[in-house]
Structure formats: structure tokens, C-alpha cells
C-alpha positions in Angstrom: -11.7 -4.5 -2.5 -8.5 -4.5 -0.3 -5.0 -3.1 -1.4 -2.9 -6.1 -2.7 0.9 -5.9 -3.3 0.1 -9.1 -5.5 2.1 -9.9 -8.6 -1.1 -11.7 -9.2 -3.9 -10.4 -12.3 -7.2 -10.1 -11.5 -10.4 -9.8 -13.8 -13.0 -7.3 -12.6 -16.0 -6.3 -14.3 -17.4 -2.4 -15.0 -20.4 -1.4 -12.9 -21.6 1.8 -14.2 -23.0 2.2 -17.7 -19.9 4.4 -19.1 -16.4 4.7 -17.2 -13.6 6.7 -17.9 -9.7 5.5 -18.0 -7.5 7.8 -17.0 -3.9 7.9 -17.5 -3.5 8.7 -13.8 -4.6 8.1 -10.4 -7.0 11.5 -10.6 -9.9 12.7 -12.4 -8.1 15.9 -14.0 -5.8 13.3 -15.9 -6.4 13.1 -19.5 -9.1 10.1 -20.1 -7.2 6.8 -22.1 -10.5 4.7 -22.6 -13.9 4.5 -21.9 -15.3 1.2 -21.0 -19.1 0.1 -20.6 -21.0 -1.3 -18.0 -20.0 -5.1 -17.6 -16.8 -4.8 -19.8 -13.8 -7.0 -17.9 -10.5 -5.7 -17.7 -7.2 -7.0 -16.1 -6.6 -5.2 -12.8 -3.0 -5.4 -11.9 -2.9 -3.2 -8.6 -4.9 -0.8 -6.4 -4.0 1.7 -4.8 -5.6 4.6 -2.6 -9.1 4.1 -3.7 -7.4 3.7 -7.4 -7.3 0.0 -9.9 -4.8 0.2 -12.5 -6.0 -2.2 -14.9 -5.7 -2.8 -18.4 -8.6 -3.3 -21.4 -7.0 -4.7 -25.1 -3.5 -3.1 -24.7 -4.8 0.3 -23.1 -3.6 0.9 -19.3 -4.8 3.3 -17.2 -6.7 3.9 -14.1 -10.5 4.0 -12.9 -11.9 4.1 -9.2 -11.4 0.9 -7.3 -15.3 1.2 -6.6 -16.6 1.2 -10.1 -15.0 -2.7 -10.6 -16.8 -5.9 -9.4 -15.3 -9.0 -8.6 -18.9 -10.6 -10.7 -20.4 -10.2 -13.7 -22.3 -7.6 -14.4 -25.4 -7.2 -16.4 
């Protein structure tokens, strides 16, 4: 996936069976959310490896590569 400076809102999908949300771009951040393999969420921007996305009013942020741009089963 490719940095976008997009208004646009994309849906990506979860790839691995459990993922953490975190409340910032970091994995020391206190954890928001978890989501489950092929869970879609609302990704609104990326940026340095990170998607800030959004899953039923919870925001946060995940690892760009985790997300797909397909389903995932």
C-alpha cells in the first residue's frame, strides 16, 4: 500500500488472526481494539508504515501491512 494524502476512505480487511489497535503510531502505545482476521475497518490515512483506521466508532492505528485491499478468509 502507498502513502495517500487522500481525503478519500478506504475499506481494508485484517489479515492475521488477532490484531491490536493502538492509540498511536507505535507498539508501546496502549492497545484501543483488537480486531480478527478478515474484520473490515475504514482506513483514513497511512503513514510511515502506519493505517489509521477506524472499526464501529474506535480509531486507532495498526501496521499498514497487516490490512488487505481483499477479503480475507
Amino acid at each position: 500500500m502507498t502513502e495517500s494524502k487522500s481525503s478519500n476512505v478506504l475499506i481494508r480487511y485484517v489479515i492475521p488472526l488477532k490484531l491490536n489497535v493502538r492509540t498511536k503510531p507505535n507498539t508501546s502505545s496502549y492497545i484501543a481494539t483488537r480486531l480478527i482476521k478478515g474484520d473490515f475497518v475504514l482506513l483514513y490515512k497511512v503513514e510511515g508504515g502506519w493505517a489509521y483506521i477506524s472499526k464501529q466508532g474506535i480509531y486507532g492505528w495498526v501496521k499498514d501491512e497487516y490490512l488487505s485491499l481483499s477479503p480475507v478468509t
